[in-house]
FIVEX-559003 format. One record per atom (N, C-alpha, C, O): atom name; residue in one letter; residue number from 0; y, z, x. Coordinates in Angstrom, 3 decimals. Last residue first. Layout:
CA  A  NUM  Y  Z  X
...
This chain:
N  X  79  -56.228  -23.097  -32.248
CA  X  79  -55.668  -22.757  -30.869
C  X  79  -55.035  -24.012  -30.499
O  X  79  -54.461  -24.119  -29.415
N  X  78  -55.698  -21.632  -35.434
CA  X  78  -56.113  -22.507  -34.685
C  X  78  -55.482  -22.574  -33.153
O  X  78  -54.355  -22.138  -32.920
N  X  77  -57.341  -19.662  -37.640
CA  X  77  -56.603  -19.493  -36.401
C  X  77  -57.174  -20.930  -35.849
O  X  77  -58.330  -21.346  -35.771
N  X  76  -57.281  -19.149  -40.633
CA  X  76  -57.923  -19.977  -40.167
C  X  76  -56.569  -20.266  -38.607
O  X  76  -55.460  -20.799  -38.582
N  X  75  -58.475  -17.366  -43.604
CA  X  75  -57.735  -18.046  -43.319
C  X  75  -57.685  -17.974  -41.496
O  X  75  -58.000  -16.907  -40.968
N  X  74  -60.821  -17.882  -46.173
CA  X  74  -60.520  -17.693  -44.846
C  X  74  -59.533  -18.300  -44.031
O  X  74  -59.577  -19.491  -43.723
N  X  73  -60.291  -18.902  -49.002
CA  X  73  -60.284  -18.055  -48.818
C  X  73  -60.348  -16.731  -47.400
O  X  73  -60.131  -15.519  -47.391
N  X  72  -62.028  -22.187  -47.980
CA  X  72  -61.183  -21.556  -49.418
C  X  72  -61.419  -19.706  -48.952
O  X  72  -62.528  -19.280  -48.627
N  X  71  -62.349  -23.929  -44.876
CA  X  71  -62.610  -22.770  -45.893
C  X  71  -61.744  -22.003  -46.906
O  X  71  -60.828  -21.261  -46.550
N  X  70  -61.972  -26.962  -44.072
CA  X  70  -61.504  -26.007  -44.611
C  X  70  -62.165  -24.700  -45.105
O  X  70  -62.546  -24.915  -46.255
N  X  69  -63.335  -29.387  -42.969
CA  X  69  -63.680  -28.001  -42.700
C  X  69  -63.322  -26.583  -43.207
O  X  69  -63.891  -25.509  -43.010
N  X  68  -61.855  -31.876  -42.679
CA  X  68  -63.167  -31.321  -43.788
C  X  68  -63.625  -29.904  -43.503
O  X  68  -64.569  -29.528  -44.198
N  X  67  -60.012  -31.861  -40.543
CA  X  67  -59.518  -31.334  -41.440
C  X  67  -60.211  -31.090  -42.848
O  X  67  -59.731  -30.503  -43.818
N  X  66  -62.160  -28.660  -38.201
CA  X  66  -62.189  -30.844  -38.431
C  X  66  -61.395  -30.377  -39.879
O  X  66  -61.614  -29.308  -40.449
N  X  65  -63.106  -27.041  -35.833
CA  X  65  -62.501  -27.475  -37.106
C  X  65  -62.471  -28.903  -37.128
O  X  65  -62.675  -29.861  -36.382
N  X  64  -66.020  -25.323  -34.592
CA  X  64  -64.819  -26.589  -34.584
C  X  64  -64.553  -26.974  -35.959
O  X  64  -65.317  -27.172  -36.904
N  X  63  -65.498  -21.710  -34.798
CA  X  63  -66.829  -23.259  -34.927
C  X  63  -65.341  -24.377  -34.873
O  X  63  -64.137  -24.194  -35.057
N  X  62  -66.145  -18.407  -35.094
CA  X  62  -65.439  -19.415  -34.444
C  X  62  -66.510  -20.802  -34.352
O  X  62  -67.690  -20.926  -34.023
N  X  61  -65.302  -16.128  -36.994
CA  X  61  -66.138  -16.741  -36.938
C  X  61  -66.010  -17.809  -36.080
O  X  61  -65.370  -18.553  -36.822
N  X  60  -64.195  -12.395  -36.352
CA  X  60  -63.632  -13.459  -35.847
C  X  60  -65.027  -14.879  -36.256
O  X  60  -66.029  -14.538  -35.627
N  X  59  -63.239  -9.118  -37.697
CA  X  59  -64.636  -10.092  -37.315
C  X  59  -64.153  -11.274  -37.529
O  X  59  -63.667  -11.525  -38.632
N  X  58  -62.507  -6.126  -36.694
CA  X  58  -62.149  -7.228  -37.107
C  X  58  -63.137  -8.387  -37.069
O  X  58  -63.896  -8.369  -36.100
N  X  57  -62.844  -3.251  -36.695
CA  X  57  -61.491  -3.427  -37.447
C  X  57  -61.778  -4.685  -37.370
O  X  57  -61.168  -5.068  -38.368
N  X  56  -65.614  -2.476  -36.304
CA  X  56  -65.026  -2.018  -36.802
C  X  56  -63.458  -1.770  -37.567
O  X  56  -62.994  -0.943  -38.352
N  X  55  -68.570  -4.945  -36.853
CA  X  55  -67.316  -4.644  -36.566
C  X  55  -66.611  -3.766  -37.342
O  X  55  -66.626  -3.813  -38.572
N  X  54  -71.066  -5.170  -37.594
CA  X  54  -70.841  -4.605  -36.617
C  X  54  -69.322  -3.998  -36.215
O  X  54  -69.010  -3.009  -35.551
N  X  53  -71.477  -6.856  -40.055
CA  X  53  -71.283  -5.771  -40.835
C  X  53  -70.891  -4.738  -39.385
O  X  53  -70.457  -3.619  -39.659
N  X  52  -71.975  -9.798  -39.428
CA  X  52  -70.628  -8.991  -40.208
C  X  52  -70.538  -7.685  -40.109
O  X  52  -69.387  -7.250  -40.066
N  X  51  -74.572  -8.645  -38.184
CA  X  51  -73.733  -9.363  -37.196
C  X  51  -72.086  -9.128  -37.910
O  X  51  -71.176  -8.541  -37.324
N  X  50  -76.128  -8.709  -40.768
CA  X  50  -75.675  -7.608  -39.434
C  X  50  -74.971  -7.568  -38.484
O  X  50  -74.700  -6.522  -37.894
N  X  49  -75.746  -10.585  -42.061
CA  X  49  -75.046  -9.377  -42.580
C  X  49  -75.062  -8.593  -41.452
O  X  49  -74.122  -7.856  -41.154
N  X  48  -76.914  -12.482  -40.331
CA  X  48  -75.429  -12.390  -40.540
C  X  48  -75.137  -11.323  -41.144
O  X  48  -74.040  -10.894  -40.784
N  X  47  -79.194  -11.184  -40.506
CA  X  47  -79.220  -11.397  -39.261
C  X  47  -77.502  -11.872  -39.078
O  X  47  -76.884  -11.708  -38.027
N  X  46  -79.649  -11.965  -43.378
CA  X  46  -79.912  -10.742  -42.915
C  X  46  -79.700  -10.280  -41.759
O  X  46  -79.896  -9.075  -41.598
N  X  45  -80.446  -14.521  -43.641
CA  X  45  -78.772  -14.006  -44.366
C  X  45  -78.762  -12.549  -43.324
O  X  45  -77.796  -12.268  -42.613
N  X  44  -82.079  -15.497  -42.180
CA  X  44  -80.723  -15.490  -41.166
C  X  44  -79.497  -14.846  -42.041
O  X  44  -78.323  -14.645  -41.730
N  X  43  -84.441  -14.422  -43.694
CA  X  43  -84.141  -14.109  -42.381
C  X  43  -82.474  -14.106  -41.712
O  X  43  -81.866  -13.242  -41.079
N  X  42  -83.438  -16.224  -46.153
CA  X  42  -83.510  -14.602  -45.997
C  X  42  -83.379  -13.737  -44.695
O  X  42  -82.638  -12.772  -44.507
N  X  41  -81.811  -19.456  -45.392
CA  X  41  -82.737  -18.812  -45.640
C  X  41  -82.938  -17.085  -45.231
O  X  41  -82.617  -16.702  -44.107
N  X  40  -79.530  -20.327  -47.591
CA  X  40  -79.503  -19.813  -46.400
C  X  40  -80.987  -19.008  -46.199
O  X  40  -81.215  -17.994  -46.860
N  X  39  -78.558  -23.575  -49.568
CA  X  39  -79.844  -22.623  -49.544
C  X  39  -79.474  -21.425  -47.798
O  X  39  -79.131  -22.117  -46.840
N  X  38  -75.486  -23.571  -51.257
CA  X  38  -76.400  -24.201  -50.584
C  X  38  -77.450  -22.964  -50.013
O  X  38  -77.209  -21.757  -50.022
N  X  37  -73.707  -22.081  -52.250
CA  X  37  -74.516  -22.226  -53.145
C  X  37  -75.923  -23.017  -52.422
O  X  37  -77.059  -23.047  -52.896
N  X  36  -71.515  -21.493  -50.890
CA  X  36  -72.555  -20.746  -50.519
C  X  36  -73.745  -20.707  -52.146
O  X  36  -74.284  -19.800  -52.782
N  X  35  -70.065  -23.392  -48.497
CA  X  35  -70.691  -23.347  -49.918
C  X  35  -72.060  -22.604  -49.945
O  X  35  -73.148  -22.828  -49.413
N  X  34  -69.057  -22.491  -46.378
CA  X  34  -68.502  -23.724  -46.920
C  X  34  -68.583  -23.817  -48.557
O  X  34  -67.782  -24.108  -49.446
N  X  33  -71.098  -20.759  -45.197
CA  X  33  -69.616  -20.363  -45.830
C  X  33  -69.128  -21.238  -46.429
O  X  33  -68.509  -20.768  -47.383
N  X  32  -73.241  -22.628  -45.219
CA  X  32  -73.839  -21.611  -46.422
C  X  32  -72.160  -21.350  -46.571
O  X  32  -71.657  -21.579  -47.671
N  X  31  -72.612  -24.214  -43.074
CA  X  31  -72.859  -24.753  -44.425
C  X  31  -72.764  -23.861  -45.370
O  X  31  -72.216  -24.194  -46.421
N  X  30  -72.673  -22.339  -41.198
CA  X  30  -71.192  -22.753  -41.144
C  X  30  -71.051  -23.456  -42.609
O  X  30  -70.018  -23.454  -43.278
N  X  29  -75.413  -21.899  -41.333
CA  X  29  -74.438  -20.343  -41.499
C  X  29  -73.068  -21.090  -41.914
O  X  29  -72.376  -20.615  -42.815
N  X  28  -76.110  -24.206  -39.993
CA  X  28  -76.806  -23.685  -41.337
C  X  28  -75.728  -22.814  -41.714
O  X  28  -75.076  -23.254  -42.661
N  X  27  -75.114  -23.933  -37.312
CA  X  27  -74.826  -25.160  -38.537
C  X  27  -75.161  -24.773  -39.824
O  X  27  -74.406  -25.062  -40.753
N  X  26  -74.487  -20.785  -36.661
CA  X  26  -75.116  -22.003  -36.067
C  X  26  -74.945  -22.597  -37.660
O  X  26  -74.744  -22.023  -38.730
N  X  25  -71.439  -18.760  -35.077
CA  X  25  -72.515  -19.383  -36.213
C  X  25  -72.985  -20.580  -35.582
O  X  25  -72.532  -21.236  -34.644
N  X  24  -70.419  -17.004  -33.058
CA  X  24  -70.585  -18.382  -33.100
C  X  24  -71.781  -18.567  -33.905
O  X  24  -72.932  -18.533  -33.469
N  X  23  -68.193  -14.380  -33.658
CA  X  23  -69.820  -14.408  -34.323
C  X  23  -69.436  -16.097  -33.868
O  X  23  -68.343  -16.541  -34.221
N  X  22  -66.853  -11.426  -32.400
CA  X  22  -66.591  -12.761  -32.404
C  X  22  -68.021  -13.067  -32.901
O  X  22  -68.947  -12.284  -32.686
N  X  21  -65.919  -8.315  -33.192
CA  X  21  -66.601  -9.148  -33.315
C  X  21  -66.191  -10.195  -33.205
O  X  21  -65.117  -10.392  -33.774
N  X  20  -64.129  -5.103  -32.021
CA  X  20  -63.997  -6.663  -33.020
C  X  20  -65.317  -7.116  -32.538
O  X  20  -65.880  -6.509  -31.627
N  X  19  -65.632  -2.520  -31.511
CA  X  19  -64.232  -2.680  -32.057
C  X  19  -63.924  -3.517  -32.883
O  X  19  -63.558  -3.312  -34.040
N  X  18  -68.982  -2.166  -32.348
CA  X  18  -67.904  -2.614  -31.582
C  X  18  -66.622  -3.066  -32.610
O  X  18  -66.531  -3.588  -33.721
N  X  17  -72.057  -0.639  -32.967
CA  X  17  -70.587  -1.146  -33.495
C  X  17  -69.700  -1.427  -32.508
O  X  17  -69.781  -0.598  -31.601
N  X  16  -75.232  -0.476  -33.841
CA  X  16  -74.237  -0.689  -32.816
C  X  16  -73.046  -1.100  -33.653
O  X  16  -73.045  -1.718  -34.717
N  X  15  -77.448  -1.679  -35.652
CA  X  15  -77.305  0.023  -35.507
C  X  15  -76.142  0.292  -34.819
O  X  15  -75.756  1.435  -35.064
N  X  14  -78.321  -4.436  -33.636
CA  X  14  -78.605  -3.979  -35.333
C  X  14  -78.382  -2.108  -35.423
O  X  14  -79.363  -1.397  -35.205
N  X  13  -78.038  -6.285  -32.246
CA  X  13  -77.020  -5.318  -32.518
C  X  13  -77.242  -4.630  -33.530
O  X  13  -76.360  -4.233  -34.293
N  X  12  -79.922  -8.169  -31.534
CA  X  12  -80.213  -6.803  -30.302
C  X  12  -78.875  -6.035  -30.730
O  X  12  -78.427  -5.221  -29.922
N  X  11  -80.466  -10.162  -33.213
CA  X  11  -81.335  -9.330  -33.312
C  X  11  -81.056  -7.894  -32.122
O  X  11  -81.794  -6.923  -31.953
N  X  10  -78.210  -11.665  -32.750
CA  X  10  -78.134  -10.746  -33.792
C  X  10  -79.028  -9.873  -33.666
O  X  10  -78.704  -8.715  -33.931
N  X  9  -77.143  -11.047  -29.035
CA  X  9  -77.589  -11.793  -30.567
C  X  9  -77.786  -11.143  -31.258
O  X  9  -77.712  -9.943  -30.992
N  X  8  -73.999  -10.654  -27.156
CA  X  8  -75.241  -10.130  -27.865
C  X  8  -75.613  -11.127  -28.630
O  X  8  -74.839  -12.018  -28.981
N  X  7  -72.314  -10.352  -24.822
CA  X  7  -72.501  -11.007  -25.430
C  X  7  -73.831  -10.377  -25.863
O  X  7  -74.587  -9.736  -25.132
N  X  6  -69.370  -8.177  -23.427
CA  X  6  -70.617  -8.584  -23.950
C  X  6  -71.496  -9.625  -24.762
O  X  6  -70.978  -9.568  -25.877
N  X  5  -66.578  -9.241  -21.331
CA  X  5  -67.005  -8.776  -22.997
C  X  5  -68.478  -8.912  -22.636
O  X  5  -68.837  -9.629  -21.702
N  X  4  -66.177  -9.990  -18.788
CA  X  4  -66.316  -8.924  -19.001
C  X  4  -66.248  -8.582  -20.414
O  X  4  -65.786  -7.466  -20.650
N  X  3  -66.785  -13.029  -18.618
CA  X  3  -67.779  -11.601  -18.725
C  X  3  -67.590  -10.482  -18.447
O  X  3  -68.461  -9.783  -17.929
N  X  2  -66.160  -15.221  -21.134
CA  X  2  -65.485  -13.958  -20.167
C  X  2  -66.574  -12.905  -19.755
O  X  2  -67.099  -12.097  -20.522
N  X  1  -67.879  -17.867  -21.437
CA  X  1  -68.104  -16.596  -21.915
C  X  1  -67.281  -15.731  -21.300
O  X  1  -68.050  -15.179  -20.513
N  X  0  -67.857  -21.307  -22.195
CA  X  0  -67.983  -20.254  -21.216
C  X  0  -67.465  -18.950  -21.835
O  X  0  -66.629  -19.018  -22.736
């Protein structure tokens, strides 16, 4: 569930827009490519995450379920 008083957007309707912070819920592919980004991301969705990274002006939040295989090397990692 969503607070509604934030906005919720998709990638395709922020492209030119900025907001303060960013929260981004990646989909499975996106959560693979950070893991290892040697694995394939196809052009469309790199492009649709760079825009989605690139919205925020002081902070950008990725949020997905952790598991202790989940680690990311170099993100460091709020847990609730």
């Amino acid at each position: 569930m969503v607070n509604e008083k934030y906005s919720v957007n998709n990638f395709g309707t922020v492209k030119g827009l900025t907001f303060k912070r960013v929260l981004i819920y990646p989909t499975d592919i996106f959560i693979k490519w950070i893991k290892n980004n040697n694995t394939d991301l196809p052009p469309t969705s790199r492009a649709k995450y760079y825009v989605a990274l690139t919205r925020a002006e002081y902070s950008v939040a990725i949020v997905y379920d952790y598991d202790d295989s989940s680690s990311i090397e170099g993100i460091e990692q709020y847990l609730n």
